[in-house]
C-alpha positions as CSV (number, residue, x, y, z in Angstrom):
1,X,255.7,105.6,66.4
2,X,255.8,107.7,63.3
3,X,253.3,107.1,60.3
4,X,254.2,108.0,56.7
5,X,251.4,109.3,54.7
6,X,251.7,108.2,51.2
7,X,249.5,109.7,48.5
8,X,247.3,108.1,46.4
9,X,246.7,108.9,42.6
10,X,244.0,106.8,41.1
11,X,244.2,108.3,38.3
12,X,247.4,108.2,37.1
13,X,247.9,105.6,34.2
14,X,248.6,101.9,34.2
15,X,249.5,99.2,32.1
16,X,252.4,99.9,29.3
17,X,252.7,103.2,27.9
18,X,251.1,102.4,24.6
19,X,247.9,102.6,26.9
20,X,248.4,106.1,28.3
21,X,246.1,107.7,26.2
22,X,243.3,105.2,24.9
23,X,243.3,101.7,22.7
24,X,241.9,101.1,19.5
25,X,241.7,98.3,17.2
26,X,243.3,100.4,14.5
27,X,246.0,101.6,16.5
28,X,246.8,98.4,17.6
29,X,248.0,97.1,14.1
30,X,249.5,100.6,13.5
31,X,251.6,99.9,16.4
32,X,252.3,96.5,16.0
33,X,253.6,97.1,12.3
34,X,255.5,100.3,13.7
35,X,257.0,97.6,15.9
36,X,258.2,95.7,13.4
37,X,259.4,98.5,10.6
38,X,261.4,100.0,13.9
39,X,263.1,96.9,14.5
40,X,263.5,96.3,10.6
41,X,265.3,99.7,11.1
42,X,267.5,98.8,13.6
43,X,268.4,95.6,12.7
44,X,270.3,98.1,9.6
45,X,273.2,99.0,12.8
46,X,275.2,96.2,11.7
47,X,278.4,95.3,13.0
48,X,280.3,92.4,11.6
49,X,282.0,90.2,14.3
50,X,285.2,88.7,13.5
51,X,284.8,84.6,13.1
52,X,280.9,85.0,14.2
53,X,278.1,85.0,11.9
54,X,275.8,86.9,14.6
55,X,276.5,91.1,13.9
56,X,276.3,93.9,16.5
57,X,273.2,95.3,15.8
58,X,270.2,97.5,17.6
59,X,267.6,95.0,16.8
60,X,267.8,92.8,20.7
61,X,267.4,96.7,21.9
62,X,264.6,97.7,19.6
63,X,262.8,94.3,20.3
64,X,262.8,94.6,24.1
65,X,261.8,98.6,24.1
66,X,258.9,97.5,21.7
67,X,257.8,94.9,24.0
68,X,257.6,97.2,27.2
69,X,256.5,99.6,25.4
70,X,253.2,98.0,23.4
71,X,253.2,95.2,25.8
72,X,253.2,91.5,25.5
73,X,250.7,90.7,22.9
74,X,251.5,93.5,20.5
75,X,255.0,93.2,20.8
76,X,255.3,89.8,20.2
77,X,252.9,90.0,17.3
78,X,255.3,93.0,15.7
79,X,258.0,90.7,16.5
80,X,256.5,87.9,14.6
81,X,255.4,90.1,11.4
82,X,259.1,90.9,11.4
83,X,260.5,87.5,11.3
84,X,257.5,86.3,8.8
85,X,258.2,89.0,6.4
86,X,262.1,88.9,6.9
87,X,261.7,85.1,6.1
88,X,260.2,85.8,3.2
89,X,261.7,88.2,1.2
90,X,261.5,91.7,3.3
91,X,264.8,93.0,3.3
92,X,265.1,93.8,7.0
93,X,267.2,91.2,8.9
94,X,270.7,92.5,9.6
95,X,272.7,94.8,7.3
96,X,269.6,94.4,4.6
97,X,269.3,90.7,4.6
98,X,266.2,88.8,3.7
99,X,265.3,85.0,4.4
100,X,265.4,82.4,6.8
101,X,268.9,82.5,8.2
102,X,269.9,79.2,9.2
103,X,272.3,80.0,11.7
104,X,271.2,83.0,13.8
105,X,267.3,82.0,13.6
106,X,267.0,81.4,16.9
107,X,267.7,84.7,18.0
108,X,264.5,85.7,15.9
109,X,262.9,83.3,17.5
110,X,263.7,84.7,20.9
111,X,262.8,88.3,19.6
112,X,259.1,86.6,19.8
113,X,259.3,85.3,23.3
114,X,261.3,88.0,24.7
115,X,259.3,91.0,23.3
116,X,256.2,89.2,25.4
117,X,258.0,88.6,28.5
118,X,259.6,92.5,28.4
119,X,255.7,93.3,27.5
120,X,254.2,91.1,30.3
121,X,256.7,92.3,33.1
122,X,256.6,96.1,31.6
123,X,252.4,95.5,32.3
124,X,253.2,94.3,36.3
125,X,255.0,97.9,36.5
126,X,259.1,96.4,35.8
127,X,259.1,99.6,33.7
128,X,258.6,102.5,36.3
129,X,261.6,102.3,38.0
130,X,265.3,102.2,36.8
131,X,266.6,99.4,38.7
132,X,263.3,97.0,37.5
133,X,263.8,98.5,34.4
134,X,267.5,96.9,34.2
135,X,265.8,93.5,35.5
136,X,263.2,93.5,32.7
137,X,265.9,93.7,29.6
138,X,268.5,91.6,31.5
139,X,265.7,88.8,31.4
140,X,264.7,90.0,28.0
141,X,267.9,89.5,26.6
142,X,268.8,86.3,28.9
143,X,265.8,84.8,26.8
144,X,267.0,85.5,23.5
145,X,270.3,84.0,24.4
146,X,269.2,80.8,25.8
147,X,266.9,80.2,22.2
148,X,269.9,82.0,19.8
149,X,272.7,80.0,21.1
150,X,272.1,76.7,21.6
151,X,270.1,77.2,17.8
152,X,273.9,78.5,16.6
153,X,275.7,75.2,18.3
154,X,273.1,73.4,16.8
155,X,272.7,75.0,13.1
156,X,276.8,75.1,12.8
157,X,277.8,72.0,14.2
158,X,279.8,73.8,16.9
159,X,280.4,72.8,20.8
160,X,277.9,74.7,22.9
161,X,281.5,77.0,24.4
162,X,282.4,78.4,21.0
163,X,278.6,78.8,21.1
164,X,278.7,80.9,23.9
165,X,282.1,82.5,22.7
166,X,280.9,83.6,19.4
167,X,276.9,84.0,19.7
168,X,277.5,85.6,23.6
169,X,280.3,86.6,24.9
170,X,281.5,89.5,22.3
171,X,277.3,91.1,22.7
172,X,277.5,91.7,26.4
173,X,278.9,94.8,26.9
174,X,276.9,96.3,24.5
175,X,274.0,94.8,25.8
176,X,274.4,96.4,29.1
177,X,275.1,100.1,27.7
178,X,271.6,99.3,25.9
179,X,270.1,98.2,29.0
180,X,271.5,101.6,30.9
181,X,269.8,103.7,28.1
182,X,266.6,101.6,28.6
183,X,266.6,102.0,32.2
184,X,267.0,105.8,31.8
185,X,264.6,106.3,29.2
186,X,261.5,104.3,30.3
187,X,261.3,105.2,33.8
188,X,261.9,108.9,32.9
189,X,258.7,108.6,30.2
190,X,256.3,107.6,32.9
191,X,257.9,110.3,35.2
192,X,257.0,112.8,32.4
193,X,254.0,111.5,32.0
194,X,252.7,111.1,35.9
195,X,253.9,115.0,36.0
196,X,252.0,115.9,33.4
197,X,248.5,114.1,35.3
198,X,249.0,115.6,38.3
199,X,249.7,119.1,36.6
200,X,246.0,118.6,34.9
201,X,244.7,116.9,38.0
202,X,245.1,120.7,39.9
203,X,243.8,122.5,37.1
């Protein structure tokens, strides 16, 4: 029988990458406003869609990096300031906008959920490897779907299939090029970062 030995690095870092080097209080609100102004500035990537009143944008991207990045409790709080402000008069929703928008609300409302659950799963480690990586912002974006589209059916009177076809269907591909980026960006921070520990760990 052969036995792998596997090595063991207790002191490599855990948790979400905000973490890496230390919490504060103060930091935390920096970062949970950063959060939302990043988002505020991706949201500005607008894309009209032909006979849809939901734009291509970065936000969904921006949301779910912020979330597995900060994790769940900061992200959703960022997410929350940016909906609150953007509701009341902050021109940051998409292409400038500012107010509650009737008709693609729900998707800010899944920006809350989603940012926790990207944050939450990013915490358990989804966020280390490519291949979790891409399970982490599939189910991130899965959630903002399931609240923004049944909201649009709702809000606009429409069947729940010209739902689907205009507040879905036309989002996907982009959504997967985002989650490819994701998946290579993450996972290749904490590589970067793990290097760098072990590098000071022999010195």
């Amino acid at each position: 029988m052969t036995y792998h030995s596997f090595r063991v690095y207790p002191g490599r870092p855990t948790g979400v990458l905000a973490d890496v080097w230390g919490r504060s209080a103060v930091r935390d609100v920096l970062l949970t406003l950063g959060a939302a102004g990043a988002v505020g500035l991706a949201a500005q990537i607008a894309i009209p869609v032909p006979g849809s009143p939901v734009p291509i944008t970065g936000q969904t991207f921006a949301v779910l990096l912020a979330g597995a990045t900060l994790g769940a409790t900061r992200g959703a709080a960022g997410m929350l300031i940016y909906v609150v402000a953007g509701s009341l008069g902050v021109p940051w929703f998409a292409a400038g906008a500012s107010g509650w928008p009737s008709a693609t609300a729900g998707y800010l409302v899944g920006f809350v959920v989603a940012a926790a659950l990207s944050g939450q799963l990013a915490a358990l480690g989804a966020d280390r490897r490519p291949s979790h990586t891409i399970g982490l912002m599939a189910a991130g974006n899965a959630l903002i779907y399931l609240v923004g589209v049944p909201w649009l059916a709702f809000s606009t009177g429409i069947d729940m299939t010209a739902a689907v076809g205009t507040g879905l269907l036309p989002y996907l591909i982009g959504d997967v090029l985002k989650t490819l980026l994701a998946a290579a960006l993450l996972p290749a921070t904490w590589l970067l970062i793990h290097r760098r520990v072990d590098h000071n760990d022999r010195y």
